[in-house]
C-alpha positions in Angstrom: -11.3 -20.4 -1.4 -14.1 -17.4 -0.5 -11.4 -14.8 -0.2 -12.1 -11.4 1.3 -14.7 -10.1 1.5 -16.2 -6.6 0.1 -15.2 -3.9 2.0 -17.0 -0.9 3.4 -16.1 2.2 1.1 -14.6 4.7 3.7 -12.0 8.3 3.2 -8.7 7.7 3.2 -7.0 10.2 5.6 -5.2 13.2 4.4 -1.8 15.0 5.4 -4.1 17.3 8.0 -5.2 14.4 9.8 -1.4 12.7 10.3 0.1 13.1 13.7 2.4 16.1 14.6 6.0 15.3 13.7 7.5 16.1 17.2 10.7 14.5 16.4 11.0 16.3 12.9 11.7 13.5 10.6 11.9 13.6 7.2 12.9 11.3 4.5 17.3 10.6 3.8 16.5 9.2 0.0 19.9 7.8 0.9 18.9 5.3 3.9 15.4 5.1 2.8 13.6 2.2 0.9 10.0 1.6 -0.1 8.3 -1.0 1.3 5.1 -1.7 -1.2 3.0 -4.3 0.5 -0.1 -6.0 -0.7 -0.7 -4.7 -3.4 -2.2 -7.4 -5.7 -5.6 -8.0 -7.0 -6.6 -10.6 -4.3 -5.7 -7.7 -1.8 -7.3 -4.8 -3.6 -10.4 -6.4 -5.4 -12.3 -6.5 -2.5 -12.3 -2.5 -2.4 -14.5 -0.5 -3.8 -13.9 0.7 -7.5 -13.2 4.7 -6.0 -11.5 3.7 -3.3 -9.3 1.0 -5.3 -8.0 3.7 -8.0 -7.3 6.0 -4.8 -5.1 3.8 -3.4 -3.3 2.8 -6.5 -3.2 6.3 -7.5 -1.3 7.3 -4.2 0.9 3.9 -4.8 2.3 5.3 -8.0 3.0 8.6 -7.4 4.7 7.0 -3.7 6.9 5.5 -6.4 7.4 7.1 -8.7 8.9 9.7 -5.8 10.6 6.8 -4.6 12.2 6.4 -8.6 12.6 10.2 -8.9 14.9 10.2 -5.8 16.5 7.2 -6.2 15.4 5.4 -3.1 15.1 1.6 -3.7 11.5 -0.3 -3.8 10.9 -3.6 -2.6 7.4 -5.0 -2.8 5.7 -8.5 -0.9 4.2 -11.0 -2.8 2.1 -13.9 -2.1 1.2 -17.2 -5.0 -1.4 -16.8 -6.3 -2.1 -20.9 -5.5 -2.0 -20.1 -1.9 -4.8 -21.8 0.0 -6.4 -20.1 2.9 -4.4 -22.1 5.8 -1.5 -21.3 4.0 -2.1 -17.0 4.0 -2.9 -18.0 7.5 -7.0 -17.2 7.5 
């Protein structure tokens, strides 16, 4: 299996460059749940070493708000053994 490849470093956008909230949502702890998804090594090797421990970084304060304010977390996994037809490349 090749897995992914190496991916261009690029900026992750910040809260200024998020859409105006016309319908004024905002999180109900209470009927909320974090989805964490892809979030494994396969997924995240192929970024670059900054860019990586950004995105981790922002993962782990996500939820450890999510912990704080007792909103539940569920998170996706794949096998490891998966072949390629079988993560659907």
């Amino acid at each position: 299996m090749t897995g992914i490849p190496s991916i261009v470093p690029y900026v992750l956008p910040t809260s200024r460059d998020l859409p105006v909230n016309l319908a004024q949502w905002s999180i109900d702890p209470e009927r909320a749940v974090l989805l964490v998804h892809d979030m494994q090594r396969y997924f995240l090797r192929p970024l670059p070493d900054a860019l990586r421990e950004q995105v981790v970084s922002n993962a782990a304060r996500i939820r450890q708000w999510a912990a704080d304010n007792g909103v539940p977390v569920a998170y996706t996994a794949q096998p490891g053994s998966m072949n390629e037809e079988q993560r659907g490349s």
